[in-house]
C-alpha positions in Angstrom: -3.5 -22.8 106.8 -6.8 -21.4 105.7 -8.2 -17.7 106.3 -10.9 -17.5 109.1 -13.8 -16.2 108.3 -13.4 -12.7 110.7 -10.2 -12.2 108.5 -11.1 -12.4 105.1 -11.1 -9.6 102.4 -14.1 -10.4 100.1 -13.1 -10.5 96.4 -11.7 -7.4 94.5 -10.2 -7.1 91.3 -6.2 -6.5 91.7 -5.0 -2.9 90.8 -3.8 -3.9 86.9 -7.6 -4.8 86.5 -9.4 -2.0 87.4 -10.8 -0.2 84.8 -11.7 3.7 84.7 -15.0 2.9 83.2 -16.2 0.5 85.8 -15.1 3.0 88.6 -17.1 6.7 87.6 -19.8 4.0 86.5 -19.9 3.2 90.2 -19.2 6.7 91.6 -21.9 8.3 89.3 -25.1 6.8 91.7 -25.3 9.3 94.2 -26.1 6.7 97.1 -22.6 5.0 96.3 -21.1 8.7 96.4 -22.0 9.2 100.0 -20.7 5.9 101.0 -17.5 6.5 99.3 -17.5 9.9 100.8 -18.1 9.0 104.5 -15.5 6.3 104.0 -12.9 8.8 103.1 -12.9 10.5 106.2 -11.7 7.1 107.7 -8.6 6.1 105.5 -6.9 3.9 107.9 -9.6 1.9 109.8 -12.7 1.1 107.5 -16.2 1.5 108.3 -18.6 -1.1 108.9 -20.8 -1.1 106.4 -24.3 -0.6 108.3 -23.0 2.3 110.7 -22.9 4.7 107.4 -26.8 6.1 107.1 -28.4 5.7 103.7 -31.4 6.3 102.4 -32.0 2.4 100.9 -32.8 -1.1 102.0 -30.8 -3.6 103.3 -30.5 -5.5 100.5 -29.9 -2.3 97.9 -26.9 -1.2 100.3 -25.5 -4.7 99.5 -26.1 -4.3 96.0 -24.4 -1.1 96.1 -21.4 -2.1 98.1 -21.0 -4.8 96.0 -20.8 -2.5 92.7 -17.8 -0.5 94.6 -15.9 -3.4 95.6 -16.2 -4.9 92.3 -15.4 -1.5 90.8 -11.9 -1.9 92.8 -13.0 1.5 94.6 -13.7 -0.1 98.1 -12.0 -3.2 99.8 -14.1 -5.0 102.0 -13.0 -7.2 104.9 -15.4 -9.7 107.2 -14.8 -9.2 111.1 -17.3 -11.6 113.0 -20.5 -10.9 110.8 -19.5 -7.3 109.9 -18.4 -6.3 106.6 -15.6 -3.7 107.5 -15.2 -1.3 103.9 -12.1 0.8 103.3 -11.6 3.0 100.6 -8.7 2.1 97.9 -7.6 5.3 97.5 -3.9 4.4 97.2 -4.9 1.9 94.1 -7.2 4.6 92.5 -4.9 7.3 92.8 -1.9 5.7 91.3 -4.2 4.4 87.9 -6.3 7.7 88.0 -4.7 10.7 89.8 -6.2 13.2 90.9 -9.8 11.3 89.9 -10.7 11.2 93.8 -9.6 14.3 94.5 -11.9 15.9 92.2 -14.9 13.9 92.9 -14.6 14.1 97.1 -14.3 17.9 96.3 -16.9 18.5 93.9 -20.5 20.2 95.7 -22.7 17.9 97.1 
């Protein structure tokens, strides 16, 4: 049976592949650091992408989002023609712990 569209999680590297320089590469851009930040104040649920104010384009917020999901720090999910994001803090935290931690905490 194939996946509907409103169910499916976009394509993310599996937790063996994600690779510590990929992900501070993708935290270090301070746009994709308040993302990331807003999103981890919503662990369980997600956030749809466009409800999270940034300072960019449409297009560059794509861009951006795509750099995190590719980086295996966010998992994104299509509901209808929203892009629901959730942070992969479980993943991350097992390969790098305490890496989040540090960086969520560190002075904006």
């Amino acid at each position: 049976m194939p996946v509907e569209q409103h169910d499916a999680v976009l394509p993310q590297p599996p937790r063996e592949e994600i690779r510590i320089e990929q992900v501070l590469a993708a935290l270090g851009d301070p746009v994709r650091l308040v993302f990331v930040r807003e999103l981890a104040k919503e662990p369980a649920v997600g956030v749809a992408c466009g409800v999270i104010p940034l300072p960019v384009t449409k297009s560059t917020r794509t861009h951006h989002l795509r750099i995190l999901r590719e980086a295996g720090v966010i998992t994104m999910r299509a509901e209808g023609t929203r892009r629901i994001a959730c942070l992969r803090r479980d993943d991350l935290d097992a390969l790098y712990p305490g890496l989040l931690e540090g960086v969520l905490g560190a002075p904006h």
